[in-house]
N, CA, C and O atoms as a Tinker XYZ file with bonds, in Angstrom:
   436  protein
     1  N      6.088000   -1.851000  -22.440000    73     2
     2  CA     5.155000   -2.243000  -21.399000    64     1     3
     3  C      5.786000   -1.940000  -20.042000    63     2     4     5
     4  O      7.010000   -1.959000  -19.913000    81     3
     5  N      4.817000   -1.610000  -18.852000    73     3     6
     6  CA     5.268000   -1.292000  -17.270000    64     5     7
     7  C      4.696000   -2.284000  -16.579000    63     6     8     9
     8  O      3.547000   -2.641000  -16.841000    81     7
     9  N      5.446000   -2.867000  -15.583000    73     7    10
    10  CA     4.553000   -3.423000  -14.581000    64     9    11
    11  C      4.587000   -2.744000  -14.018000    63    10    12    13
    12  O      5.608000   -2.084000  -14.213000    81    11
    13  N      3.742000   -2.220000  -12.928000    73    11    14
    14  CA     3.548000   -1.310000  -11.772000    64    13    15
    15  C      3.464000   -2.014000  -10.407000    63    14    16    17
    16  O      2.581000   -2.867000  -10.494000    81    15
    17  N      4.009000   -2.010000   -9.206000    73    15    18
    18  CA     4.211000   -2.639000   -8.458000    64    17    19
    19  C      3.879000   -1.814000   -6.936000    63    18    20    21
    20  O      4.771000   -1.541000   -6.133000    81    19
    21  N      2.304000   -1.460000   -6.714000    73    19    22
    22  CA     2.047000   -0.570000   -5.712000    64    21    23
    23  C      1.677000   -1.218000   -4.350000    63    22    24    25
    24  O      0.778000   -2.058000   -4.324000    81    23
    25  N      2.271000   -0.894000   -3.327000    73    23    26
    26  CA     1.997000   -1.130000   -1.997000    64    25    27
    27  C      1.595000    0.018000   -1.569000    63    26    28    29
    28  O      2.240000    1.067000   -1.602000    81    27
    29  N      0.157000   -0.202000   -1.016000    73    27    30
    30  CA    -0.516000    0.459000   -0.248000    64    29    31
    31  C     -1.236000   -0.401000    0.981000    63    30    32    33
    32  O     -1.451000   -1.612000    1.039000    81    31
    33  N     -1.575000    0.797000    2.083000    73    31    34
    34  CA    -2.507000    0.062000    3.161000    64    33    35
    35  C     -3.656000   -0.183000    3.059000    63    34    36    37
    36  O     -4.436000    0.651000    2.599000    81    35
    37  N     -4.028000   -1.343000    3.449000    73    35    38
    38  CA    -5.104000   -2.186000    3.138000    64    37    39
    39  C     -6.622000   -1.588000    3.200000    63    38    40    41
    40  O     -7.635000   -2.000000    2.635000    81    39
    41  N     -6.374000   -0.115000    4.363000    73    39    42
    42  CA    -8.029000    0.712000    4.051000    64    41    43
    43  C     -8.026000    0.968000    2.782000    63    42    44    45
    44  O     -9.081000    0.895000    2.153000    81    43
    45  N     -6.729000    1.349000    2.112000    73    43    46
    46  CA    -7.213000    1.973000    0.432000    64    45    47
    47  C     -7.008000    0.967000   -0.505000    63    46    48    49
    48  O     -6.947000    1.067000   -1.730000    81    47
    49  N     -6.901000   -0.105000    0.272000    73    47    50
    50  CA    -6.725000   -0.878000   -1.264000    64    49    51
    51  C     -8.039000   -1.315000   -2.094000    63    50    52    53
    52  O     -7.902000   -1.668000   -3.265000    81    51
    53  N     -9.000000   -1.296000   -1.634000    73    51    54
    54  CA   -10.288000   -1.693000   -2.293000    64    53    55
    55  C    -10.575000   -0.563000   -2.849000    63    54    56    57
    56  O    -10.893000   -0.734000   -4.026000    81    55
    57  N    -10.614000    1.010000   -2.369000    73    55    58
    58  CA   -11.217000    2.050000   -3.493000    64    57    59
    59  C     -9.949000    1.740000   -4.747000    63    58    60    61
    60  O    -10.276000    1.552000   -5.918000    81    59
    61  N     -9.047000    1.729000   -4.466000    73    59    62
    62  CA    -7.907000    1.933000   -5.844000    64    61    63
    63  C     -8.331000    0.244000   -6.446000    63    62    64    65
    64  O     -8.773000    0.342000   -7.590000    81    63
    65  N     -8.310000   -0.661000   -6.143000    73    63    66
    66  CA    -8.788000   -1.895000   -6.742000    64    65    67
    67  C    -10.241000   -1.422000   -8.127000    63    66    68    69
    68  O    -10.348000   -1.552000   -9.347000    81    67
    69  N    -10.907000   -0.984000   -7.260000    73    67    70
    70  CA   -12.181000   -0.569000   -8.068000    64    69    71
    71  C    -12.100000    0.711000   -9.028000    63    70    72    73
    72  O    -12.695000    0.656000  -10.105000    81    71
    73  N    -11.208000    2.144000   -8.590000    73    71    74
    74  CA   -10.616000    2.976000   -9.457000    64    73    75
    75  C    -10.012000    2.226000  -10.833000    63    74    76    77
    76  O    -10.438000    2.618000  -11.919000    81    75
    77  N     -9.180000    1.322000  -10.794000    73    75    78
    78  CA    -8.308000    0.761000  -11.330000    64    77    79
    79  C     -9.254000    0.184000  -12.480000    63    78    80    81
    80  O     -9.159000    0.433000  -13.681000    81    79
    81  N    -10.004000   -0.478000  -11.976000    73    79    82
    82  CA   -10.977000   -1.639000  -13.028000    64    81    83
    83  C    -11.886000   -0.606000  -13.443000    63    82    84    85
    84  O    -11.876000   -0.675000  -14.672000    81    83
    85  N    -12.779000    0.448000  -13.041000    73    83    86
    86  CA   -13.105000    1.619000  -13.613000    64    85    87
    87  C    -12.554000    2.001000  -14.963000    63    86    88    89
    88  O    -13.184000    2.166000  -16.007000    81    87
    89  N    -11.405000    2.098000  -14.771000    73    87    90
    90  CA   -10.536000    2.472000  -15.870000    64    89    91
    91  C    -10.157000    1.788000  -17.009000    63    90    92    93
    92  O     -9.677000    2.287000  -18.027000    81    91
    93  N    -10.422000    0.482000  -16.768000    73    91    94
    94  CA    -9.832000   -0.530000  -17.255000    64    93    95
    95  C     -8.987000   -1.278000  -17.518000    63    94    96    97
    96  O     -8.905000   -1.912000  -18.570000    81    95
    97  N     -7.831000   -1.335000  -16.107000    73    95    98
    98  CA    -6.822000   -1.773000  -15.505000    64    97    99
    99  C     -7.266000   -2.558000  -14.946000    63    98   100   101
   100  O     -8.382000   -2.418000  -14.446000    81    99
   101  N     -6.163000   -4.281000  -14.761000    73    99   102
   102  CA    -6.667000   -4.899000  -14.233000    64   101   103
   103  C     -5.046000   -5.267000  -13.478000    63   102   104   105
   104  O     -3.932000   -4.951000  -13.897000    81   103
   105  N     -5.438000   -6.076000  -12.182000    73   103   106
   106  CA    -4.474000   -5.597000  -11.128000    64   105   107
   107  C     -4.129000   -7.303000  -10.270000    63   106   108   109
   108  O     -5.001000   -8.135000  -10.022000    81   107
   109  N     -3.603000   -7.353000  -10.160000    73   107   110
   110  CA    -3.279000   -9.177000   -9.247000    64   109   111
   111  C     -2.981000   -8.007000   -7.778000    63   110   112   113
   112  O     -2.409000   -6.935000   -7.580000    81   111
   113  N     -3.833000   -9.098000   -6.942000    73   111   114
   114  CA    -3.521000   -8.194000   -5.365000    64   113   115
   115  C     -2.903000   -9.614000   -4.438000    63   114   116   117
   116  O     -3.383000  -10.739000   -4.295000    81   115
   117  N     -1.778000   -9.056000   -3.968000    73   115   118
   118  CA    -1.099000   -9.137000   -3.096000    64   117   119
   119  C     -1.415000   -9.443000   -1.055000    63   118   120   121
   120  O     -1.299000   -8.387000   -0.434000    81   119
   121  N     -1.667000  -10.359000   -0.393000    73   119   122
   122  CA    -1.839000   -9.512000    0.648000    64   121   123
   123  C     -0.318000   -9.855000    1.385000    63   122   124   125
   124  O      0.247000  -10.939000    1.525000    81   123
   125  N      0.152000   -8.300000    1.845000    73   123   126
   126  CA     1.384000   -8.327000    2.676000    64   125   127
   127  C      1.598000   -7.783000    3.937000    63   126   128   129
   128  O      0.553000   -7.412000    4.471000    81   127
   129  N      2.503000   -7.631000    4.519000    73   127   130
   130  CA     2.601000   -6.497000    5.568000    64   129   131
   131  C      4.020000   -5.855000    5.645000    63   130   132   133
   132  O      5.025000   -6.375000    5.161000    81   131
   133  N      3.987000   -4.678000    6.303000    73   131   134
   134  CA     4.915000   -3.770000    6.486000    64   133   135
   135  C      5.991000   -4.385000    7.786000    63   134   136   137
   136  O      5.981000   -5.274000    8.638000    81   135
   137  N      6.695000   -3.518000    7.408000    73   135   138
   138  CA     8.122000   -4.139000    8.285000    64   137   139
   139  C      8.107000   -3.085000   10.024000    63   138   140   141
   140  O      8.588000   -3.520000   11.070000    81   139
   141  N      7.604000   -2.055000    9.906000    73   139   142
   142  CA     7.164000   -1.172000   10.933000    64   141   143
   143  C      6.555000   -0.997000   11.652000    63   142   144   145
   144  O      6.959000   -0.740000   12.786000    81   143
   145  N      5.223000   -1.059000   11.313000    73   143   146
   146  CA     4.116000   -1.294000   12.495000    64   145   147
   147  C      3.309000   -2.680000   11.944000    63   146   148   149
   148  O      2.097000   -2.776000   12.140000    81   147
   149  N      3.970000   -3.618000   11.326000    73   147   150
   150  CA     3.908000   -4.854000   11.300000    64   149   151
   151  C      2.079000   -5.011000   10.691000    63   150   152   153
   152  O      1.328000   -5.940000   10.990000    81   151
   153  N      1.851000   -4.232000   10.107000    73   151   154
   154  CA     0.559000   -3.987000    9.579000    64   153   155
   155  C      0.031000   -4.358000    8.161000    63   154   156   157
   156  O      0.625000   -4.198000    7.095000    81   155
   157  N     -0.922000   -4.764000    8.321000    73   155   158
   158  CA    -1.756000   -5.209000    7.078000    64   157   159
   159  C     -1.444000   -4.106000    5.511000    63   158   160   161
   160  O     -1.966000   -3.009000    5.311000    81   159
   161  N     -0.563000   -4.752000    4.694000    73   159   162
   162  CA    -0.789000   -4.167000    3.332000    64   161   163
   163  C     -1.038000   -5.189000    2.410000    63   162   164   165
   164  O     -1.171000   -6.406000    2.538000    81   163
   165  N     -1.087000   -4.105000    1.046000    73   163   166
   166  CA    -1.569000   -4.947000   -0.068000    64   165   167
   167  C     -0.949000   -4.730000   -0.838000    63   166   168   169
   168  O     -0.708000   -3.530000   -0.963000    81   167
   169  N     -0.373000   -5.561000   -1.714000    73   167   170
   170  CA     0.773000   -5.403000   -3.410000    64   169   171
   171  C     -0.296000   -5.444000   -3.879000    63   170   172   173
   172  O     -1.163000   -6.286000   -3.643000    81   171
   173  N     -0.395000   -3.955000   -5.056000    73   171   174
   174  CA    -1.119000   -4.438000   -6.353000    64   173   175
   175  C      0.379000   -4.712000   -7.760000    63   174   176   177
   176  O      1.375000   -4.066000   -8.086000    81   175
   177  N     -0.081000   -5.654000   -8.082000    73   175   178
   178  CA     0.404000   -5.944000   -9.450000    64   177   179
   179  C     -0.056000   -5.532000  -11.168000    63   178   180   181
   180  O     -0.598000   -6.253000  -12.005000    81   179
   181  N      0.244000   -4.591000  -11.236000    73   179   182
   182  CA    -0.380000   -3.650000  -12.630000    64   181   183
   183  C      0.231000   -3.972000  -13.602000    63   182   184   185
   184  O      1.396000   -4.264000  -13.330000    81   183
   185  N     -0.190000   -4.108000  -15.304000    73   183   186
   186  CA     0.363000   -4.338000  -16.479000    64   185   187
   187  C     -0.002000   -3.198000  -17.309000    63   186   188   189
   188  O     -1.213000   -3.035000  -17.163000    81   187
   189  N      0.481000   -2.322000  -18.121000    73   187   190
   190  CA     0.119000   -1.416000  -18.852000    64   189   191
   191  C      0.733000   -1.186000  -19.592000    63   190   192   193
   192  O      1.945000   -1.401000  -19.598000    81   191
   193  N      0.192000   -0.755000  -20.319000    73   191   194
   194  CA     1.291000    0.352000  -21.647000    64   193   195
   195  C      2.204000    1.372000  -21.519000    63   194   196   197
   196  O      1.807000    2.103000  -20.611000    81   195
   197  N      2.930000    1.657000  -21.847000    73   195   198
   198  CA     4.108000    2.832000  -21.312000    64   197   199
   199  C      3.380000    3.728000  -21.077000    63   198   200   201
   200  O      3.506000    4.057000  -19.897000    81   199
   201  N      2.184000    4.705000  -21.947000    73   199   202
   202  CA     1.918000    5.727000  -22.079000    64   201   203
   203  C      0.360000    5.658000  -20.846000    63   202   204   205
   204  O     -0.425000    6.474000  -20.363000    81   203
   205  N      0.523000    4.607000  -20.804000    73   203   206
   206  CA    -0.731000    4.535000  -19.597000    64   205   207
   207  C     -0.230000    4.594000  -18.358000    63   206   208   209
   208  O     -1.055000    5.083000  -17.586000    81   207
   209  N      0.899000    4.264000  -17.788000    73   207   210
   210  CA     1.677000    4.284000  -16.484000    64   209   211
   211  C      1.329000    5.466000  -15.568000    63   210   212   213
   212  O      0.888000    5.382000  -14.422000    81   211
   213  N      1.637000    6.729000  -16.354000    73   211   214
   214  CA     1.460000    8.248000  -15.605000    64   213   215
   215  C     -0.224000    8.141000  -15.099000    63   214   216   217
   216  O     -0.508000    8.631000  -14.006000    81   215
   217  N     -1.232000    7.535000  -15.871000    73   215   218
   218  CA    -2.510000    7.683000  -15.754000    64   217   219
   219  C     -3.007000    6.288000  -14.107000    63   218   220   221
   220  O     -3.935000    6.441000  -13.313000    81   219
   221  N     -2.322000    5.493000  -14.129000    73   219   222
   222  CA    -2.113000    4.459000  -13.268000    64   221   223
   223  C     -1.748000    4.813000  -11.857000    63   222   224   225
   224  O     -2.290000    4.334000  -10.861000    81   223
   225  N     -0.500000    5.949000  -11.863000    73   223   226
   226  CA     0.042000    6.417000  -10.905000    64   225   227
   227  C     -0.271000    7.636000  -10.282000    63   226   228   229
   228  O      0.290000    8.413000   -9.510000    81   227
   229  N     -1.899000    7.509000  -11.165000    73   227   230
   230  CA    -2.372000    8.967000  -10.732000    64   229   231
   231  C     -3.255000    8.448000   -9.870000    63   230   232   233
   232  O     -3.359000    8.715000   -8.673000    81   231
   233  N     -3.856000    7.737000  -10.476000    73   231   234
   234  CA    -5.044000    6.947000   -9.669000    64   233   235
   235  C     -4.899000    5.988000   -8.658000    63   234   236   237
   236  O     -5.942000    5.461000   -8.269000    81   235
   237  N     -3.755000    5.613000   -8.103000    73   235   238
   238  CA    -2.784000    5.329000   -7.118000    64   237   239
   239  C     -2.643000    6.441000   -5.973000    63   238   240   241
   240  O     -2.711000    6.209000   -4.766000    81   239
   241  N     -2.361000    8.132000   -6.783000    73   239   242
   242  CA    -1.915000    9.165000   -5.858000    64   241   243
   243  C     -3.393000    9.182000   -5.300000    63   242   244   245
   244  O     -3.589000    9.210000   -4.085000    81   243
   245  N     -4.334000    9.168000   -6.130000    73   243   246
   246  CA    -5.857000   10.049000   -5.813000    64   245   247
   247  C     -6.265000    8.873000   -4.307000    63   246   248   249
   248  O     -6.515000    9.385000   -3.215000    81   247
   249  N     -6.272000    7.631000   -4.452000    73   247   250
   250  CA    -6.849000    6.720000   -3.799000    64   249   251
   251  C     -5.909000    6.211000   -2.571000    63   250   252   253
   252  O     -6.140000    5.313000   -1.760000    81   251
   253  N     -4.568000    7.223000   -2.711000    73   251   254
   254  CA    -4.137000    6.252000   -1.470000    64   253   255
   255  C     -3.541000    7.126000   -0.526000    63   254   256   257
   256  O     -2.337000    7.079000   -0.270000    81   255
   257  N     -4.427000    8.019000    0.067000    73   255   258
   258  CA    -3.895000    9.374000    0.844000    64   257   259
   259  C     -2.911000    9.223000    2.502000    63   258   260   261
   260  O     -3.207000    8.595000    3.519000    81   259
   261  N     -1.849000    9.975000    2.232000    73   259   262
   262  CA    -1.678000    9.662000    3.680000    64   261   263
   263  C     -1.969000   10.062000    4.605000    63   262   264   265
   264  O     -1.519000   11.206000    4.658000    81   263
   265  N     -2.619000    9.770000    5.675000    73   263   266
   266  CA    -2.895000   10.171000    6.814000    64   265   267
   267  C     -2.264000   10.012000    8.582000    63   266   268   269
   268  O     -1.169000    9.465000    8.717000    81   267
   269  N     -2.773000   10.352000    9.444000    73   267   270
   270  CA    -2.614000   10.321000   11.044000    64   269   271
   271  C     -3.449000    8.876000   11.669000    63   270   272   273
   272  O     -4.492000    8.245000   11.503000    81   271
   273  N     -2.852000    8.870000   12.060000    73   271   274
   274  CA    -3.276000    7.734000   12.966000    64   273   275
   275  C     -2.308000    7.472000   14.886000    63   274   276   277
   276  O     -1.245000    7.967000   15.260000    81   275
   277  N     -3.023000    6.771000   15.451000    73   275   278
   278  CA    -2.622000    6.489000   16.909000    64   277   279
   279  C     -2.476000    5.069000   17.499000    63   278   280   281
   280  O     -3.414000    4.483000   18.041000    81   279
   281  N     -1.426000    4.635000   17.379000    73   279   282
   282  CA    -1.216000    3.542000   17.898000    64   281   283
   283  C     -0.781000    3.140000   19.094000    63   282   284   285
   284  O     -0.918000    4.078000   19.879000    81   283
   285  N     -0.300000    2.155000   19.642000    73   283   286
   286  CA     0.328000    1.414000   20.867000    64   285   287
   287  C      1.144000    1.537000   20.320000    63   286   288   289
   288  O      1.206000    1.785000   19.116000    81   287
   289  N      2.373000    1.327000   21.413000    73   287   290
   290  CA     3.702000    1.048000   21.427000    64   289   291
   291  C      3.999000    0.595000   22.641000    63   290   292   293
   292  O      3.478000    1.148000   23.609000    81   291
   293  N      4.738000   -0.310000   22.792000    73   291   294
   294  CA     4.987000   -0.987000   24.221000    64   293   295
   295  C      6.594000   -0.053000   24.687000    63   294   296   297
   296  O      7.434000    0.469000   23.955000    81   295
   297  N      6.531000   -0.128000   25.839000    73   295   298
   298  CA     7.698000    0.614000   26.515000    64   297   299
   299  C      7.689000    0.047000   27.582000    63   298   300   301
   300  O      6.574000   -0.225000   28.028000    81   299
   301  N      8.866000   -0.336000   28.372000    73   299   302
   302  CA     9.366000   -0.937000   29.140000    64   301   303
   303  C      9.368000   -0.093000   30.115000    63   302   304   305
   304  O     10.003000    0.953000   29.980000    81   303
   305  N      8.601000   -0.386000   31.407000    73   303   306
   306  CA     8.726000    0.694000   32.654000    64   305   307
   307  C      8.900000   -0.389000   34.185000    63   306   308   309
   308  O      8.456000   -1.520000   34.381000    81   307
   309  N      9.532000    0.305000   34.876000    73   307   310
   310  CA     9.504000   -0.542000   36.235000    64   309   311
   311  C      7.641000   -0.868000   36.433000    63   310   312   313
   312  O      7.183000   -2.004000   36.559000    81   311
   313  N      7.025000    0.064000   36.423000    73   311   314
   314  CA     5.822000    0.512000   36.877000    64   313   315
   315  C      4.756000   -0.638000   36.544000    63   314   316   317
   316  O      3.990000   -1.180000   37.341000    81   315
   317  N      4.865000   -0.824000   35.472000    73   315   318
   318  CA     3.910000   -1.819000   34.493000    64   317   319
   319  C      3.710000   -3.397000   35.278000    63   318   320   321
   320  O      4.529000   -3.958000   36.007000    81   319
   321  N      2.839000   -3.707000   35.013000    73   319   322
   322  CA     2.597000   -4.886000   35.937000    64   321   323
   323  C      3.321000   -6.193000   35.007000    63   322   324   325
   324  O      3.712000   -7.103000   35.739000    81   323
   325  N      3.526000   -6.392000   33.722000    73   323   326
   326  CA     4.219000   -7.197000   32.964000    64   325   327
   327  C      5.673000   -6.507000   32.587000    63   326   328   329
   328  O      6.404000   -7.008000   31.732000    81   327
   329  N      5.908000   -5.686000   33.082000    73   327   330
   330  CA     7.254000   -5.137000   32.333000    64   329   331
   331  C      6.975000   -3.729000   30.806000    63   330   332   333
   332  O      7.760000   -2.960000   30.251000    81   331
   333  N      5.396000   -4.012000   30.629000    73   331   334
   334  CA     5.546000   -3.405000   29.616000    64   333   335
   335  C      4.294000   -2.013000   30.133000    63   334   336   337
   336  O      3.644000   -1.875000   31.169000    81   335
   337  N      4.388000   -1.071000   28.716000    73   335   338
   338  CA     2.996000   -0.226000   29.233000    64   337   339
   339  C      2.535000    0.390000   27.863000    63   338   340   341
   340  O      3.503000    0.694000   27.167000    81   339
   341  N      1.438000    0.628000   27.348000    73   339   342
   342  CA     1.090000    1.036000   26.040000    64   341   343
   343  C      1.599000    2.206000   26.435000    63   342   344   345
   344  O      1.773000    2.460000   27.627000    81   343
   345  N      1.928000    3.147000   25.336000    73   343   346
   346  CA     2.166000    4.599000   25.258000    64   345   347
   347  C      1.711000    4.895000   23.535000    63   346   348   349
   348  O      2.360000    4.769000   22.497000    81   347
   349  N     -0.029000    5.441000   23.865000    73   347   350
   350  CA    -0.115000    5.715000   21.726000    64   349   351
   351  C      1.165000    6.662000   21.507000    63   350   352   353
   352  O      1.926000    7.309000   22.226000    81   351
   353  N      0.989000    6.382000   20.031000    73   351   354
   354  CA     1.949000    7.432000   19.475000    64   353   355
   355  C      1.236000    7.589000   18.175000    63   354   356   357
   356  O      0.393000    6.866000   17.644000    81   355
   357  N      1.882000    8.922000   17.719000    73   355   358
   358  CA     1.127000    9.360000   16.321000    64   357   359
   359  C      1.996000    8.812000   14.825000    63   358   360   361
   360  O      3.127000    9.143000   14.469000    81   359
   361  N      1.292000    8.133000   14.325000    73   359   362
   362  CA     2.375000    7.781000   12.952000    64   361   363
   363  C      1.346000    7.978000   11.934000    63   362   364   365
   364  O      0.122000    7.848000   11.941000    81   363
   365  N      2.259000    8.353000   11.000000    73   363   366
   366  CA     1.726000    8.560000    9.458000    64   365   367
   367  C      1.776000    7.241000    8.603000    63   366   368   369
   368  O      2.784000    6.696000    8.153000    81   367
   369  N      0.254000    6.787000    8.460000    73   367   370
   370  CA    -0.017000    6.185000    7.167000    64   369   371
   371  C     -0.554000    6.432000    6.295000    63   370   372   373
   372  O     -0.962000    7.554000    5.996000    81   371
   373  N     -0.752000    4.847000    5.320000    73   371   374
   374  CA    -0.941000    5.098000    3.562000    64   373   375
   375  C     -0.409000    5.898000    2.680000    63   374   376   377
   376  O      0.820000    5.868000    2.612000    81   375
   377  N     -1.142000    6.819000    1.773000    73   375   378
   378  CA     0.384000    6.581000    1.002000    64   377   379
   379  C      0.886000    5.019000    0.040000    63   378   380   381
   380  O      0.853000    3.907000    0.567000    81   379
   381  N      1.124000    5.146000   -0.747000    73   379   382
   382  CA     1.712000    4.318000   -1.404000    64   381   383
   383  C      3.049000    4.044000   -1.500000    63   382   384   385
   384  O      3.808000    4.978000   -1.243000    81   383
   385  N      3.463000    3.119000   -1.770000    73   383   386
   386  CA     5.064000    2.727000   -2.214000    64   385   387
   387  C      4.919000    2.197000   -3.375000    63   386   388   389
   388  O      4.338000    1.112000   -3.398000    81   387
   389  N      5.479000    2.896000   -4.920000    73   387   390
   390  CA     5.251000    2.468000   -5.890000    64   389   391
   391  C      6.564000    2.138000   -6.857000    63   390   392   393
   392  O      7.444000    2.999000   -6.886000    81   391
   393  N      6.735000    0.941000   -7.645000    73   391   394
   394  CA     7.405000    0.576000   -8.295000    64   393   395
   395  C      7.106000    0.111000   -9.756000    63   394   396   397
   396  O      6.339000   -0.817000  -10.013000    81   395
   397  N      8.079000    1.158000  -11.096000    73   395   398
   398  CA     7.712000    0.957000  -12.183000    64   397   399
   399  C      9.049000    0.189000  -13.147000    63   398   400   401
   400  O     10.147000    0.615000  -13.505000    81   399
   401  N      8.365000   -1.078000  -13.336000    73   399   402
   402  CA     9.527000   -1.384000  -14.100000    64   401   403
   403  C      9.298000   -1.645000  -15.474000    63   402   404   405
   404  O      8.122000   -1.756000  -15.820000    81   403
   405  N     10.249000   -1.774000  -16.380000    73   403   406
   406  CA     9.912000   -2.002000  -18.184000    64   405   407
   407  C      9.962000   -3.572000  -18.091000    63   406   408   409
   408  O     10.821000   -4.152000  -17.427000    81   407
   409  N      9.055000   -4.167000  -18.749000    73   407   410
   410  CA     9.073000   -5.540000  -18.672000    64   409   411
   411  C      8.896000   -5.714000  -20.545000    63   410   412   413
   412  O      8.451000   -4.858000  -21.309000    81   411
   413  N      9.356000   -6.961000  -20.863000    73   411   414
   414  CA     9.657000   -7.136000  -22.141000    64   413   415
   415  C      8.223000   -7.578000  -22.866000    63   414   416   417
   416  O      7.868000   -7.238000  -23.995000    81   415
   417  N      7.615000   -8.276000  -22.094000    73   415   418
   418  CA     5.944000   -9.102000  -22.604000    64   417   419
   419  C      4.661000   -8.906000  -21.247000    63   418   420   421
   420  O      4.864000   -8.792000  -20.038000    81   419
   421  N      3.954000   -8.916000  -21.651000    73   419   422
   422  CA     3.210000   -9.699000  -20.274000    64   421   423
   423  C      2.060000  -10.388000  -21.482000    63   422   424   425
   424  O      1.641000   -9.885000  -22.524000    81   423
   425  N      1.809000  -11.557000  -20.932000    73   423   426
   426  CA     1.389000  -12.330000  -21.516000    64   425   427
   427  C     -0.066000  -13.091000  -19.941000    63   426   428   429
   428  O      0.065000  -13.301000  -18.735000    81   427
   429  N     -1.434000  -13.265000  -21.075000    73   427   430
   430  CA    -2.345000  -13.993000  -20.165000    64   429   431
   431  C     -2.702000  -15.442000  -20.669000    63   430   432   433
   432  O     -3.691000  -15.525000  -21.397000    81   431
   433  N     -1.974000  -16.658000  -20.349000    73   431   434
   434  CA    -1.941000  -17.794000  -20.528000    64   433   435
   435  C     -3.298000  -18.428000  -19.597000    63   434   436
   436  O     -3.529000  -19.637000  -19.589000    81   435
């Protein structure tokens, strides 16, 4: 048996939630956030069969694309009337962060 342990951002977590149960995976969700742009994610928690894992982590790749995005960032300028001043910047999200481990049982009590 695998648990699967996927962090993704929270726009994709509802299509892969519903991919998932499509399939007939069922998933414990998480809500978390990232350590970087301090942003909304989601742990899914997956149980499967060994030989189902690759099929799990596909449907993970399909649903959780990374993309561009534009944010704030504060920067410190004389100029700024508080000390600070937005400056967007371009960062790459979603994407997943995925973790597969062998677990001995999983059991639904």
């Amino acid at each position: 048996m695998k648990l699967i342990i996927a962090i993704v951002n929270n726009d994709d977590a509802n299509n892969l939630n519903i991919a998932l149960m499509k399939e007939g995976f069922q998933a414990t969700k998480l809500a978390t956030s990232g350590g970087f742009l301090r942003a909304g994610n989601t742990t899914l928690m997956i149980g499967c069969e060994d030989d189902a894992a690759p099929e799990v982590k596909e449907l993970i790749s399909s649903n959780c694309k990374m993309r561009k995005e534009i944010v704030p960032t504060a920067v410190s300028t004389p100029f700024a009337a508080v000390g600070f001043d937005a400056i967007p910047m371009e960062v790459t999200v979603g994407g997943a962060t995925v973790f597969t481990l062998n677990i001995e049982s999983f059991d639904k009590l």
